[in-house]
C-alpha positions as CSV (number, residue, x, y, z in Angstrom):
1,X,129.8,123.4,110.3
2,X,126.1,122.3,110.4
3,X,125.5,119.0,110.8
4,X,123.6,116.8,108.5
5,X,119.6,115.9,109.7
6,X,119.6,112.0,109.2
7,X,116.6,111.3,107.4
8,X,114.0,109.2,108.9
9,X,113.3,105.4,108.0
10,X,109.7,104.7,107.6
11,X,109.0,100.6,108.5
12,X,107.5,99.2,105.9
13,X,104.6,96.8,106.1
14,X,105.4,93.2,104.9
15,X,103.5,92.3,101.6
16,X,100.6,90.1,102.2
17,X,101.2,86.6,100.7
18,X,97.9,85.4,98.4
19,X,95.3,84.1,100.1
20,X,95.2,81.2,97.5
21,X,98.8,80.4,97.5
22,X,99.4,81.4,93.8
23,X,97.2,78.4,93.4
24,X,94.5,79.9,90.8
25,X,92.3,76.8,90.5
26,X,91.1,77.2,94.2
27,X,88.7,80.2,92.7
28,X,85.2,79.3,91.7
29,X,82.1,81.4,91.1
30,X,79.9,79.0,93.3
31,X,82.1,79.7,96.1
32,X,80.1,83.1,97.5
33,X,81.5,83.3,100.5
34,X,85.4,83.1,99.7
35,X,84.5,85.7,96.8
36,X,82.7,88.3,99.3
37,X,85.8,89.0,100.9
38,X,87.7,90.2,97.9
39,X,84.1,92.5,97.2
40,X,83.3,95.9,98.8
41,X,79.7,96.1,100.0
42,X,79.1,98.6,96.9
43,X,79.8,95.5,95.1
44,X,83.3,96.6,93.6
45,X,86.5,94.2,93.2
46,X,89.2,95.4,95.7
47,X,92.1,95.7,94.3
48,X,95.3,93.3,95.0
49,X,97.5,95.7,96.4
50,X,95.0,95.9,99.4
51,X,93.9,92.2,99.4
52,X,97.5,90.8,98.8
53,X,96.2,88.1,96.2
54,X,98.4,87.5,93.1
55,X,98.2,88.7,89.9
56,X,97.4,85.4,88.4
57,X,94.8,84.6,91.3
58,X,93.6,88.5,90.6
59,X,92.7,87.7,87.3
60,X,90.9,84.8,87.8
61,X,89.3,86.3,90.3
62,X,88.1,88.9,88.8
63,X,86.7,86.8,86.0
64,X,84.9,83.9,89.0
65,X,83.4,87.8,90.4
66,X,81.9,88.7,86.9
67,X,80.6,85.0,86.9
68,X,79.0,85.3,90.3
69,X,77.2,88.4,89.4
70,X,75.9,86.9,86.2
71,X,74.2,84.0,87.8
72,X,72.5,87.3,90.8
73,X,74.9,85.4,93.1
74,X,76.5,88.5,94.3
75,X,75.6,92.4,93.6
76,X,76.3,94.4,90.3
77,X,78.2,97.5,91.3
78,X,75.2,99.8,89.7
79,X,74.7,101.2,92.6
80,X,75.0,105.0,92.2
């Protein structure tokens, strides 16, 4: 009889806890360098799978982002 090939078990990488503690009130638009982080240097919002942040926190982030680049704070992603 042919034996069965066991399949591999990949380690998974533990999930990132939020930055912010699930606290969204830390998040301000004044704060430019605490936003930067969560901002590619084309000026795009990284997503929170990559960052770890929250959805609650991602929203308000995003949001505090689209403040910051209101006030020319930090760059428009118009870059093309």
């Amino acid at each position: 009889m042919a034996k069965k090939k066991k399949k591999k078990k990949f380690k998974t990488m533990p999930k990132p806890s939020c930055p912010f503690n699930g606290n969204a009130s830390l998040i301000n638009y004044k704060d430019v360098y605490r936003l930067k982080k969560f901002v590619t240097t084309r000026g795009r919002i990284l997503p929170s799978q990559r960052t770890g942040v929250s959805p609650n926190c991602q929203r308000k982030l995003a949001v505090e982002i689209k403040k910051a680049r209101y006030m020319a704070l930090l760059p428009t992603n118009n870059l093309i």
